[in-house]
C-alpha positions in Angstrom: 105.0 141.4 102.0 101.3 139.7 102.7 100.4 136.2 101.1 97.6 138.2 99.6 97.9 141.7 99.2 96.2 143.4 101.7 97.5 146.7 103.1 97.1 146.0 106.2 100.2 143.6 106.6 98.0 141.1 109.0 95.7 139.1 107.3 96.7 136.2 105.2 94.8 133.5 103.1 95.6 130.1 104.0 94.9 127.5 101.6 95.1 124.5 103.3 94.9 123.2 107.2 96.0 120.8 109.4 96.1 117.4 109.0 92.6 115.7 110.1 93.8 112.3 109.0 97.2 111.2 108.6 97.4 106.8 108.6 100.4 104.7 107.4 98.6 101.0 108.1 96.8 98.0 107.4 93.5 98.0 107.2 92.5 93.8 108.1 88.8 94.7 108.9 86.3 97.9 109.0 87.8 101.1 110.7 86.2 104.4 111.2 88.6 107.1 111.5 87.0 110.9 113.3 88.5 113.2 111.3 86.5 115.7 113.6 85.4 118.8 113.1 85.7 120.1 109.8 83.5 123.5 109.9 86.3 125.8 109.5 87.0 124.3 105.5 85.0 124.7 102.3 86.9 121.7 101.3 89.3 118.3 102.3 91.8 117.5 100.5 91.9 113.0 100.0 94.7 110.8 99.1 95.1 107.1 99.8 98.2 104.9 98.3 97.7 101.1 98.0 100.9 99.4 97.0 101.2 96.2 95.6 99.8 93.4 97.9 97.3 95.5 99.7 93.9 95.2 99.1 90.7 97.2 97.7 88.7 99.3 99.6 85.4 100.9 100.2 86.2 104.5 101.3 82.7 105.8 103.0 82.6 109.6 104.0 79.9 110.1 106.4 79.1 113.6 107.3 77.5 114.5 110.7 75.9 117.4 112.7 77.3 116.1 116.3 80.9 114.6 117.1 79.7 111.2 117.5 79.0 111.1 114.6 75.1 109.3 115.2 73.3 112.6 113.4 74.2 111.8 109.5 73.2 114.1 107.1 75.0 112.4 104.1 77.3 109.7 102.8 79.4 109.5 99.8 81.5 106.1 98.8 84.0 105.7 96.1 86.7 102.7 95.8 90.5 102.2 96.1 92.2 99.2 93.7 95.2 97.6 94.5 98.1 99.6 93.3 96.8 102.7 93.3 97.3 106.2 93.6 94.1 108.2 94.5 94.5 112.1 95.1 91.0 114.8 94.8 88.8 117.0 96.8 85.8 117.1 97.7 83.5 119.6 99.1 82.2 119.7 102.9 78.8 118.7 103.3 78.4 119.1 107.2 80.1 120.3 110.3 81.8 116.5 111.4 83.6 113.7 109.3 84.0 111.0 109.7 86.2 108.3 106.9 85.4 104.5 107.0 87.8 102.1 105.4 86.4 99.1 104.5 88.8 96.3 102.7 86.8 94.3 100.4 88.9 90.8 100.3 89.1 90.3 103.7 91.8 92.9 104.9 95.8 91.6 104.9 98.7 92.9 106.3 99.8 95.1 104.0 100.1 99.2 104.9 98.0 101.9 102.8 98.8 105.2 103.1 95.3 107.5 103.8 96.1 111.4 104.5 92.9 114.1 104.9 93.2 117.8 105.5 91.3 120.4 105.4 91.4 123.1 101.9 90.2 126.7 101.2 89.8 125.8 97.3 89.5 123.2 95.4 92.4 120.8 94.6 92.9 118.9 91.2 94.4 116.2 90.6 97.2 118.2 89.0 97.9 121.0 91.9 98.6 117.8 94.1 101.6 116.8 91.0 100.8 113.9 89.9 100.1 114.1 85.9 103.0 115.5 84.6 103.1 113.1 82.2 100.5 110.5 80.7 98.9 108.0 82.4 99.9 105.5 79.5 102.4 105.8 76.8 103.6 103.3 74.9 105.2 103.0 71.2 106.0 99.5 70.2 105.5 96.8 67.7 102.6 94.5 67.6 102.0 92.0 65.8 99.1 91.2 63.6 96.2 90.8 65.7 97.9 91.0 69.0 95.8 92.5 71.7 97.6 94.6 74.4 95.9 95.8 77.2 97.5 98.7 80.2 96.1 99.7 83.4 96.4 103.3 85.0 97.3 102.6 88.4 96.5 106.2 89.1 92.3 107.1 90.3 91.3 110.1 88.5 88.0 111.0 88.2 88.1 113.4 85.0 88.9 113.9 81.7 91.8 112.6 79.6 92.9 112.8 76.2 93.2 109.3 74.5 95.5 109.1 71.4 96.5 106.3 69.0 98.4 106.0 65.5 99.8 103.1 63.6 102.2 102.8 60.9 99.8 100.7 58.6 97.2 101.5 57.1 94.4 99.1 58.3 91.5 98.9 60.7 92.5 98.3 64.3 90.8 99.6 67.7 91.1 100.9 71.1 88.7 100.4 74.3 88.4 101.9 77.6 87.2 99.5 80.1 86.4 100.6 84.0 86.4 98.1 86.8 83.3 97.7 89.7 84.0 96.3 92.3 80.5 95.5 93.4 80.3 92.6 91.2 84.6 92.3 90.4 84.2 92.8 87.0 85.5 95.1 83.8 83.0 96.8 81.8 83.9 98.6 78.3 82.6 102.2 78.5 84.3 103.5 75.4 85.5 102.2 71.9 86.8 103.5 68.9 87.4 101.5 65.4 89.4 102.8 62.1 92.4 103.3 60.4 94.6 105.1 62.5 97.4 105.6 60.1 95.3 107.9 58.1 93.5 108.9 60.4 94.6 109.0 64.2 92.5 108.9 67.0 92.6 111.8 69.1 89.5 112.2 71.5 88.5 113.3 75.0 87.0 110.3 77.4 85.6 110.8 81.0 87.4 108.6 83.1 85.2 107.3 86.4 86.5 107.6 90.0 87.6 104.1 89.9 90.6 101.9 87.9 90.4 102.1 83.9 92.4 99.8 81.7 93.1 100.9 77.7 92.9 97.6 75.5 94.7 98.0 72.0 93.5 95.3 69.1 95.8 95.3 66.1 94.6 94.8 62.6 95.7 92.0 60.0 99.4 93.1 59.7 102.0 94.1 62.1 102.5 97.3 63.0 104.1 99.8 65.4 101.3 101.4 67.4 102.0 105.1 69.5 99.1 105.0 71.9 98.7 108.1 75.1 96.3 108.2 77.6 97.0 112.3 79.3 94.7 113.1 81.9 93.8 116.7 81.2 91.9 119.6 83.5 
């Protein structure tokens, strides 16, 4: 029977093309990769896995009218940590693309994985699988005024849901921090104070197309903390 219903028994709808870009290496200086001619797609489909040892990156699309790619029309940049995996679409904005990697510590030898294709919808982060469970769980003890902080080593521009409880009643907090790597630095975007024994946090936070790290501060007295960050659509 068709993919998508119709009677005819010919046409089908395809929801996703060739690969335009498909790289397993390392990146030691600036490298512009053609993905080519991307007219035939309302969307492409990005992912890009840094493992540990490789470096940050710069990803630049530059969209084009002619093959060279010398006519741009627009440019959008976002950035890659260390340890990462980065996975979302975006739509297209002209007829030719064209990716630039740019490693921003000086470039090393260690292989990234960087994979384009061309998409008839949108993809989320979820239709490509990987949030089928939270970005950070934990449930421990901590004592008093210990300060834990956890990294999401996934890039997911979105929302998520962030959780926390403790089992005494006292005033503790959690932050959301995001790290720019224009100037290599953290900056707190989010922060929530009070007793979460009586009353636990449960709130939706945007997170930014670039790493977040979740900082826990105990209160006075141990305590065993459940904390969840769950990206959500």
């Amino acid at each position: 029977m068709p993919y998508s219903g119709y009677q005819d028994w010919e046409r089908v709808n395809l929801a996703s093309g060739y690969q335009l870009v498909n790289v397993n290496e390392a990146f030691a200086a600036n490298t512009n990769l053609g993905a080519g001619n991307v007219q035939a797609w309302p969307f492409i489909n990005f992912s890009m896995i840094t493992p540990y040892g490789s470096d940050a990156y710069t990803i630049n699309f530059v969209w084009t009218t002619n093959a060279t790619y010398t006519s741009v029309i627009f440019e959008q940049s976002f950035t890659v940590q260390s340890e990462c995996y980065t996975a979302f679409s975006i739509p297209v904005l002209g007829p030719f693309l064209q990716i630039q990697v740019q490693p921003q510590a000086g470039g090393n030898a260690t292989a990234v994985a960087l994979t384009a294709y061309g998409a008839a919808q949108y993809a989320s982060p979820f239709s490509f699988g990987l949030f089928d469970a939270p970005l950070i769980s934990i449930s421990i003890p901590f004592t008093a005024s210990q300060v834990n902080t956890y990294y999401v080593y996934h890039t997911y521009p979105g929302s998520a849901l962030l959780t926390c409880d403790s089992s005494v009643s006292q005033t503790m907090s959690v932050e959301s921090d995001y790290y720019d790597i224009g100037s290599n630095a953290w900056y707190r975007y989010y922060k929530a104070s009070g007793n979460f024994s009586t009353n636990p946090l449960a709130f939706v936070i945007p997170l930014p197309g670039t790493q977040v790290r979740i900082a826990i501060t105990n209160g006075a007295a141990g305590a065993n903390i459940n904390a969840a960050l769950t990206a959500i659509p």
